[in-house]
C-alpha positions in Angstrom: 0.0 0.0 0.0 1.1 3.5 -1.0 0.4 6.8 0.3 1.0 10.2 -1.2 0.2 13.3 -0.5 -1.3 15.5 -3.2 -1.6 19.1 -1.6 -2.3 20.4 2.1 -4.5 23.5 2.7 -3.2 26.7 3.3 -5.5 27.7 6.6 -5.9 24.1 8.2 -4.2 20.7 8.5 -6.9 19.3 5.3 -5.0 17.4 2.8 -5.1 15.8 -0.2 -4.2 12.4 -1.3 -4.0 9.0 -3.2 -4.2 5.8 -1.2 -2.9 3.3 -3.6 -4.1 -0.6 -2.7 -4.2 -3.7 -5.1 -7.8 -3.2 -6.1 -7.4 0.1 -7.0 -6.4 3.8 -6.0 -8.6 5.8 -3.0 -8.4 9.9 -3.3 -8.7 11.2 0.3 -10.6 12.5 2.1 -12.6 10.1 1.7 -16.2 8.0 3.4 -16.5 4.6 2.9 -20.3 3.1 2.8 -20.7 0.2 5.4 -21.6 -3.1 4.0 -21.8 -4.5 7.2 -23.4 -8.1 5.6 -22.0 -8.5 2.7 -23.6 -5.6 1.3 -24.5 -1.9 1.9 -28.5 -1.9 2.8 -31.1 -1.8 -0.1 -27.8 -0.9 -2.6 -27.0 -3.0 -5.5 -23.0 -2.7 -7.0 -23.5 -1.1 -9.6 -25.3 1.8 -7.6 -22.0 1.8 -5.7 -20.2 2.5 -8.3 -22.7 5.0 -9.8 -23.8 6.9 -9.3 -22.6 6.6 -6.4 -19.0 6.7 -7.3 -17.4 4.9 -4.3 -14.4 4.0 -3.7 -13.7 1.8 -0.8 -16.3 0.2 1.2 -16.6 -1.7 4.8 -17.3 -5.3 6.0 -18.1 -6.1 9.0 -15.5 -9.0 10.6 -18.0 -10.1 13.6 -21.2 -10.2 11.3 -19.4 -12.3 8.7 -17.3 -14.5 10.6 -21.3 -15.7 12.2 -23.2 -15.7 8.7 -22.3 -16.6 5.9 -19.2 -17.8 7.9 -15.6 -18.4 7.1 -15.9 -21.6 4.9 -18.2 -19.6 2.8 -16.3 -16.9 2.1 -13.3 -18.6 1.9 -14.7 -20.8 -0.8 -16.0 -18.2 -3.2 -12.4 -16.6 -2.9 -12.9 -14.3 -0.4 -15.9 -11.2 0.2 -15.3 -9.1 -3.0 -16.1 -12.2 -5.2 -18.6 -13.5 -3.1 -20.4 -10.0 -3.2 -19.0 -8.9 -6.1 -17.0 -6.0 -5.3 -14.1 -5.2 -6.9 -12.7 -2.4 -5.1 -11.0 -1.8 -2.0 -12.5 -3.1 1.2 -11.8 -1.9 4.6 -12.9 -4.5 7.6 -13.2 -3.7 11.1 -12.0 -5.8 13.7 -15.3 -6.3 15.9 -14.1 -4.2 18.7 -17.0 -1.8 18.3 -19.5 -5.3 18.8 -17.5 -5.5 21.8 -18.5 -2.0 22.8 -22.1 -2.5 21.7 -22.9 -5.9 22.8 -22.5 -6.0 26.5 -25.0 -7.8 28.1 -23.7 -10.8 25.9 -19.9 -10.6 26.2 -17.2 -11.0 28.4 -13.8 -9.0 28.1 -11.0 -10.8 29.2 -6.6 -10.8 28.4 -7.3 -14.0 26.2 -9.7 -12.5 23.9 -13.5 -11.8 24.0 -16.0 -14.6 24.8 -19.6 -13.6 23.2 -22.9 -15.3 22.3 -24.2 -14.9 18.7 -27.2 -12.6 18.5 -28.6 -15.4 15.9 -28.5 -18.4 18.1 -27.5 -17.7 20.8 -24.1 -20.0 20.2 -21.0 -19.2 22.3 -17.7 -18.0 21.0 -14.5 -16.6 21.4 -12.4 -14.3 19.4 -8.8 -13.3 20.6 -6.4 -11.2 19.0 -5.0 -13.9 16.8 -8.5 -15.1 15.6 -9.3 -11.5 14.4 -6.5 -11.3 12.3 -7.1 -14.5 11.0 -11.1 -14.2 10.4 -9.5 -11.1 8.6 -7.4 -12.8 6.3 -9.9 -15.4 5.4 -12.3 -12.2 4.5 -10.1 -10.9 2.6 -10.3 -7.0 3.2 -7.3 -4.8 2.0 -6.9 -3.3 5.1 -7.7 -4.8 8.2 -8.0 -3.6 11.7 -6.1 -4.3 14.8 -8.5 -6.1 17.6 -9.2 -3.6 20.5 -12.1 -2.3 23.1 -14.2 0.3 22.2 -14.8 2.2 25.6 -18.1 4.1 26.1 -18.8 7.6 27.0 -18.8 8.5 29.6 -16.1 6.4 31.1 -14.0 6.6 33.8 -10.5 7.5 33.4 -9.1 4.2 35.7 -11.5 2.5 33.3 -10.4 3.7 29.8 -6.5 3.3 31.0 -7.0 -0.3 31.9 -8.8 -1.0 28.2 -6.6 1.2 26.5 -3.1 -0.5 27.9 -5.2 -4.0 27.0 -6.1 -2.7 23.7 -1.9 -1.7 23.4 -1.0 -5.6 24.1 -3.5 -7.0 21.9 -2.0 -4.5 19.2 0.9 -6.4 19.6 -0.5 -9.8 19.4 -2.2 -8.4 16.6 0.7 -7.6 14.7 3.0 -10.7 15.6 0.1 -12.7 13.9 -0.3 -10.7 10.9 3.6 -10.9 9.9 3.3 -14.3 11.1 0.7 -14.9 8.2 0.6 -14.1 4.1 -2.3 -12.8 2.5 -4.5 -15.4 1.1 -6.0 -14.4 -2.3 -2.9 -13.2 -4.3 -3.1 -9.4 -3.2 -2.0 -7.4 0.0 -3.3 -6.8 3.0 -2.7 -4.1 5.4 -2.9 -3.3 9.2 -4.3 -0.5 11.0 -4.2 -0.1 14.5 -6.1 1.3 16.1 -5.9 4.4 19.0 -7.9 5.1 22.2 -8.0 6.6 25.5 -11.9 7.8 25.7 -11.6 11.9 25.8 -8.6 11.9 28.6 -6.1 13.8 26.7 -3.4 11.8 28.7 -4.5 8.8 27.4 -5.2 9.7 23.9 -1.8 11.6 23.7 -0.1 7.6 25.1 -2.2 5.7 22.9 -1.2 8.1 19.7 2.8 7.8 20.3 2.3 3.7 21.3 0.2 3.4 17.8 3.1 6.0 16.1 5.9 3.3 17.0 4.2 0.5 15.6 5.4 1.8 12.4 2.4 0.1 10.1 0.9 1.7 6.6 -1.7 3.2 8.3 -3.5 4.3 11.2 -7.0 4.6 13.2 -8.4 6.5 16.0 -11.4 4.7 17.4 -13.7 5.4 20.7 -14.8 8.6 19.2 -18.5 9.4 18.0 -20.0 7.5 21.2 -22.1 10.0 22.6 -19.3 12.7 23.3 -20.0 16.1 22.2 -18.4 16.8 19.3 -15.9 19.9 20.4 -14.9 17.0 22.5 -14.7 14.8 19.5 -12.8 17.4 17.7 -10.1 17.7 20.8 -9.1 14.6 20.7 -9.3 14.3 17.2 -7.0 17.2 16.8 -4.2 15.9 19.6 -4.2 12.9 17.8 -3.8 14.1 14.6 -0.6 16.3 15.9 1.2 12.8 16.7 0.1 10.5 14.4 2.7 10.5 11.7 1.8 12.9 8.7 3.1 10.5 5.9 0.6 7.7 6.6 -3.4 7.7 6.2 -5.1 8.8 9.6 -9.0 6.5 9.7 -11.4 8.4 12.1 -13.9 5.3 13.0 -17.4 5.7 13.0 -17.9 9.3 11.9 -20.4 11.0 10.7 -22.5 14.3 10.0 -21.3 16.3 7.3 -20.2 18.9 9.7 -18.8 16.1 11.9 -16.6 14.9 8.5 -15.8 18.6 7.9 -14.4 19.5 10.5 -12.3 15.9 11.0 -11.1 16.4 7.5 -9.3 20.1 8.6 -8.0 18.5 11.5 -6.2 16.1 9.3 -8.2 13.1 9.1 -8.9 11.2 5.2 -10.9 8.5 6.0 -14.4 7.9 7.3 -17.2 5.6 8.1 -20.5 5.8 9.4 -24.0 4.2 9.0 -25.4 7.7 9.4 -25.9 8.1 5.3 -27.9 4.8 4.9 -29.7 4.5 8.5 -31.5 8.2 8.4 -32.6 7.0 5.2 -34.6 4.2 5.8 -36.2 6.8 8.2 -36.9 9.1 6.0 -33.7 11.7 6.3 -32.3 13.2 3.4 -28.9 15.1 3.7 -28.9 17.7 0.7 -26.5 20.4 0.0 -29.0 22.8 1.4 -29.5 21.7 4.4 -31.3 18.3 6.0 -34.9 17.3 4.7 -37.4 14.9 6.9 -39.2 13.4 4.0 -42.0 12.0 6.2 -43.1 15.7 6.5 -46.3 16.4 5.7 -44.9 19.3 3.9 -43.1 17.8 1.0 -46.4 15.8 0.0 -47.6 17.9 -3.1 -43.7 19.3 -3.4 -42.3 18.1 -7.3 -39.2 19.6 -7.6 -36.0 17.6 -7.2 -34.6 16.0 -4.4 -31.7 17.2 -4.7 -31.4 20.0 -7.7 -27.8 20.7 -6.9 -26.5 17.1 -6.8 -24.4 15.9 -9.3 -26.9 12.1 -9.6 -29.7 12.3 -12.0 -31.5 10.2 -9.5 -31.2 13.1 -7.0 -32.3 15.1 -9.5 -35.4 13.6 -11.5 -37.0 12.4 -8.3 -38.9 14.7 -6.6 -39.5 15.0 -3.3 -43.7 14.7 -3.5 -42.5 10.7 -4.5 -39.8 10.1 -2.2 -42.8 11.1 0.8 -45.4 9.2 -1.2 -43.1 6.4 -1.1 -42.5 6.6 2.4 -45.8 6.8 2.9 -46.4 3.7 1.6 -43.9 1.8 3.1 -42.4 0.5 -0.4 -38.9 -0.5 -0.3 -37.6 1.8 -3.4 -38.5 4.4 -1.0 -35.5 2.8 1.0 -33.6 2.5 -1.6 -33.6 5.9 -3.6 -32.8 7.7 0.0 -29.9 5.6 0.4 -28.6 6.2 -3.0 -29.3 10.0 -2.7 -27.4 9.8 0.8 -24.5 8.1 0.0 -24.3 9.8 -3.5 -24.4 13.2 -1.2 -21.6 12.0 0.9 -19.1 11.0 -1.7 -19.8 14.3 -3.3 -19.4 16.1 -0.3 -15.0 14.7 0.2 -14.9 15.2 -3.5 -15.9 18.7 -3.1 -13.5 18.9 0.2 -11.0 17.7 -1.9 -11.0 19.5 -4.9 -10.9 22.8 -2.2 -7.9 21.7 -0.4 -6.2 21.3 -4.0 -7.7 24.4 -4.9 -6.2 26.1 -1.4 -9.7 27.5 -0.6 -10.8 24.5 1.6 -10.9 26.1 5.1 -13.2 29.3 3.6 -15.2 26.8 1.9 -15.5 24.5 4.8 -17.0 27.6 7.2 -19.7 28.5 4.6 -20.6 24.7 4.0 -20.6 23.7 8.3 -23.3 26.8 8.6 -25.4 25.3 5.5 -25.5 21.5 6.1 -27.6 21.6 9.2 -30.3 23.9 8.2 -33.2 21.1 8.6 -35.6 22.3 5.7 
């Protein structure tokens, strides 16, 4: 994997770049859909790739290693030919299931022990296992296996799972250089940095994660619940240690103003459900502002979703059909708000982008964080 930097802006620490993996080249900034199953909800692959127009998308390591399972996957040549994906894929690690599924877990040095929200089937997943449930996968970049800690937490708390999280980093990375990729392309490990919003511990987790020396790097525990000028503090810390020369993933993140603001703190790489879950419940993200499509309001409205997206769908649907469809329950009602969502987002770091190559990003950035959340 390869990482250079195209330009940096002139008024923040926004930059620029390529991302260069086996299946293909990534311009940062840059959000990656979630495909959590083996596919991005209600989205076929070709709408990924338009009109869409992503670039790099997610799997999810503990919902795949339960269904389909590893034998699957591993038969059909790993996820992007059993879903037929041919770009990039990013997979986390299932530390955030270990942050979201507490009642059914149990955190321990070995590993995590959990019961399958399917069956209720018990099972354990250590370090090692994650990197090899990774490998079997297939993702291009994989993460490191750590705990997610919630907010708020306390600070003897996040210290104990953060030094955990440091020595299953390196169990974590003895495995992966112990192992070779498996389907004839490269695979790459992230690890991963937290420390809950104790600037101490963030500012120890960031040099410990610095000295690992791998491609790339993470900073997870963030978009929990915090507020987000305490998102954006830690972010920023962070981002001042972490080295410059290597992609910086925030996890988990977010609004556009939330993905903003990261990218001029120097992040260039995103993920969050937000785009495709407000969908399916009727919320649009528009380049004016945020539209509830379940309002009463839009019902006898016909002009375009979206009129200044760059997606004919955004712009030859109109808003009177996306509420009747909602209305109605119908599933392309789903489906159309996903599109226009995720379509929104990719435009939204391709705009960013072409601003920090311009040199104009930071201006541009200010007007855009006061537009985005008008709700309309």
């Amino acid at each position: 994997m390869k990482f250079t930097r195209i330009a940096v802006d002139n008024l923040s620490k926004a930059r620029a770049s390529v991302l260069s993996t086996d299946h293909g080249n990534i311009e940062t900034p840059i959000f990656m859909p979630v495909g959590t199953r083996a596919t991005v909800k209600t989205i076929r692959q070709e709408d990924l790739i338009d009109p869409i127009k992503a670039q790099i998308i997610l799997g999810n390591t503990y919902h795949l290693y339960l269904r389909p399972g590893l034998e699957v996957l591993q038969g059909a040549g790993g996820l992007h030919k059993f879903m037929n994906w041919n770009g990039p894929i990013l997979t986390d690690s299932g530390g955030y299931q270990v942050y979201s599924l507490s009642s059914t877990r149990k955190i321990k040095e070995e590993g995590v022990r959990f019961q399958s929200h399917i069956d209720g089937s018990k099972h354990m997943i250590s370090p090692e296992d994650a990197m090899d449930i990774q490998r079997t996968i297939g993702a291009d970049i994989i993460m490191a296996f750590d705990e997610c800690t919630p907010w708020p937490c306390d600070f003897k708390y996040a210290k104990k799972s953060m030094e955990m999280t440091h020595r299953w980093l390196k169990r974590c990375c003895d495995r992966f250089d112990q192992t070779d990729s498996l389907y004839g392309y490269e695979q790459n490990l992230f690890p991963i940095v937290q420390g809950s919003t104790y600037p101490e511990l963030r500012k120890q987790s960031a040099e410990f994660i610095a000295e690992q020396g791998r491609v790339g790097n993470a900073i997870g525990g963030l978009s929990v619940g915090e507020p987000a000028e305490e998102m954006y503090k830690m972010t920023e810390l962070v981002c001042n240690i972490l080295p410059e020369d290597k992609p910086r993933y925030l996890m988990g993140v977010g609004t556009p103003i939330n993905i903003l603001e990261n990218i001029a703190l120097g992040i260039d790489m995103f993920d969050c459900v937000m785009p495709t879950r407000n969908a399916r419940h009727g919320l649009l993200f528009t380049w004016d502002g945020i539209i509830n499509i379940r309002n009463k309001k839009w019902a006898n409205d016909f002009t375009p979703i979206d009129a200044n997206s760059e997606s004919p769908l955004s712009q030859n649907h109109t808003k009177a059909y996306l509420y009747h469809l909602n209305k109605e329950q119908e599933m392309l009602g789903a489906s159309i708000a996903s599109i226009h969502n995720l379509t929104f987002y990719l435009e939204l770091v391709r705009e960013a982008r072409k601003h920090i190559i311009e040199g104009d990003f930071y201006q541009w950035k200010n007007k855009m964080v006061a537009q985005l959340g008008t709700k309309l």
